[in-house]
C-alpha positions in Angstrom: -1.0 237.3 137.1 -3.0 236.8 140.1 -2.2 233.2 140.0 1.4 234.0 139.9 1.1 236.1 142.5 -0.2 233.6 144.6 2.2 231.3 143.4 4.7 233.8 144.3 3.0 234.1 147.7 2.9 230.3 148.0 6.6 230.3 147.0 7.3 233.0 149.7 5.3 231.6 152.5 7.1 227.9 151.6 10.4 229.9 152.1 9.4 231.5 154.9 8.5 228.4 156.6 11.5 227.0 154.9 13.1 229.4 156.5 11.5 229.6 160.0 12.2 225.4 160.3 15.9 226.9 159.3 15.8 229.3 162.0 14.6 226.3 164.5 17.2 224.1 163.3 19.8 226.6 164.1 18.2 227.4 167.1 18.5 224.3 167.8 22.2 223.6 166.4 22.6 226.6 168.3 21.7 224.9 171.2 23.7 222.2 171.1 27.0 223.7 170.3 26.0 225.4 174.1 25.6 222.1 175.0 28.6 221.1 173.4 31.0 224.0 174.5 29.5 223.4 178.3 30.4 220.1 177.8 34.1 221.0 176.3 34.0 223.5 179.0 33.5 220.3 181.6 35.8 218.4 180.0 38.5 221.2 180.1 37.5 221.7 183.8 38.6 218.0 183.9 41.1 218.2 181.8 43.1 221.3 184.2 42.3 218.8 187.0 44.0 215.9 185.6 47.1 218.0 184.4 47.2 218.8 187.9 47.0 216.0 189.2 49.8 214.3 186.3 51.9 217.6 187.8 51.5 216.7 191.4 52.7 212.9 190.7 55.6 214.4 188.5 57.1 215.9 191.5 56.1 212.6 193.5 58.2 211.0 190.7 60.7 213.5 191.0 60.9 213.5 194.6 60.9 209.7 194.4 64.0 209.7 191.7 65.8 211.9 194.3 65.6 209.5 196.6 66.6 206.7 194.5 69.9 208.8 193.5 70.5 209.1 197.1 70.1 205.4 197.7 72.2 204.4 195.0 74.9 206.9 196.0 74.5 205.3 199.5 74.4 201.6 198.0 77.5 202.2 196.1 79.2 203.7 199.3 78.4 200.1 200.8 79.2 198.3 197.7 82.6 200.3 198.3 82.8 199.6 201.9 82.5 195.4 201.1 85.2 195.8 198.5 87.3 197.4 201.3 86.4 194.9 203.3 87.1 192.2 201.0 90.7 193.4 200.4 90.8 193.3 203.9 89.6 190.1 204.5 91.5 188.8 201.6 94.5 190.5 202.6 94.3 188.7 206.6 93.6 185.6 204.7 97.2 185.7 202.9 98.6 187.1 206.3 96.6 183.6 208.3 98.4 181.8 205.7 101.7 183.2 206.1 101.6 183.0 209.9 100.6 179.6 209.9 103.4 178.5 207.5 105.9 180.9 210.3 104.2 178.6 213.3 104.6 175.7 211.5 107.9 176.1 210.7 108.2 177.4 214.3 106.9 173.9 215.6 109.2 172.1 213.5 111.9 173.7 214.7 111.2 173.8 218.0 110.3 170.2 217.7 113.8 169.4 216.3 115.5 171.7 219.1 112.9 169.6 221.6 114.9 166.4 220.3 117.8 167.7 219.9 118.0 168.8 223.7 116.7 165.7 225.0 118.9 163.4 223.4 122.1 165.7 224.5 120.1 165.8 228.1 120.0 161.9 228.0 123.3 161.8 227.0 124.5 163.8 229.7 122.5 162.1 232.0 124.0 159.2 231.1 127.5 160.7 231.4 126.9 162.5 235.1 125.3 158.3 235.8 128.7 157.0 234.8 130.4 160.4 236.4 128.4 159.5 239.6 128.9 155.4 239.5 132.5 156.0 239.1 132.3 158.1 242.5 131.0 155.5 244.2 133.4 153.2 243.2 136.0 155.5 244.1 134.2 156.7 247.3 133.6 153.2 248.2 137.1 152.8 247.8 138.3 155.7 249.2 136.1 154.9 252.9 137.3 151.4 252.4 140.9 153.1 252.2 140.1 155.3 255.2 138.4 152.4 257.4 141.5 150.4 256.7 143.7 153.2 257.8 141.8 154.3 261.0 142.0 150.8 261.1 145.5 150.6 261.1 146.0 153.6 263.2 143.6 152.3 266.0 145.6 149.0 266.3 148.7 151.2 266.1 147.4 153.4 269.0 146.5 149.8 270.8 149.9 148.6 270.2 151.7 151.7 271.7 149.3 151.1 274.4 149.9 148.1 275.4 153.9 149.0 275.3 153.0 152.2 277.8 151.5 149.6 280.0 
């Protein structure tokens, strides 16, 4: 009985230490889950600081979206301006096109009327040349008709002269 005593003993002081290393091994475990939860702890730390930091560059992003929606609105207010334009431009172009047939039609018109008017001018002038040669003729005539009777007169005048005398 003694010897199972001891054995007992033995048995107890093997659990005991059994026990004891048990107690250092959750000490230690222990221990490390510290370590472990400061470290979570860290990493939450970090974590918080990164969510902040992914918060901060949300709004950036949604600041930066803003502005995107204002420079679209503003890029589609020029893309509507250069349409305008374009109908404009489009619309002088057919107007160019018109006006240029109207001055061509213009210039051929006044280009017939030009020809038109110079051949009447060149027939008048032809006309007032024979009007005018025919004067001559009769003018020539005419003085030739008036020499000849001042003539006529003057050696009439001379005759009754000469009978005075």
């Amino acid at each position: 009985m003694e010897h199972m005593l001891k054995e007992i003993l033995e048995k107890i002081n093997t659990m005991d230490n059994k026990i004891s290393t048990m107690d250092d091994k959750i000490n230690d475990m222990s221990n490390e889950i510290s370590t472990i939860n400061n470290k979570i702890g860290i990493m939450d730390g970090r974590i918080d600081s990164i969510e902040s930091k992914i918060g901060i560059m949300d709004s950036r992003i949604d600041s930066i979206e803003s502005k995107i929606d204002v420079m679209d609105g503003r890029i589609d207010s020029i893309e509507n301006k250069f349409n305008d334009m374009d109908i404009r431009v489009t619309s002088m172009e057919t107007e160019i096109k018109e006006t240029r047939k109207d001055i061509k039609s213009l210039d051929e018109r006044v280009s017939d009327e030009h020809n038109t008017t110079r051949l009447e001018l060149k027939q008048e002038a032809q006309t007032v040349y024979r009007e005018v040669k025919d004067m001559r003729v009769d003018i020539n005539t005419v003085e030739i008709n008036t020499v000849e009777m001042a003539t006529s007169k003057n050696w009439n005048d001379i005759a009754k002269l000469k009978f005075i005398k």
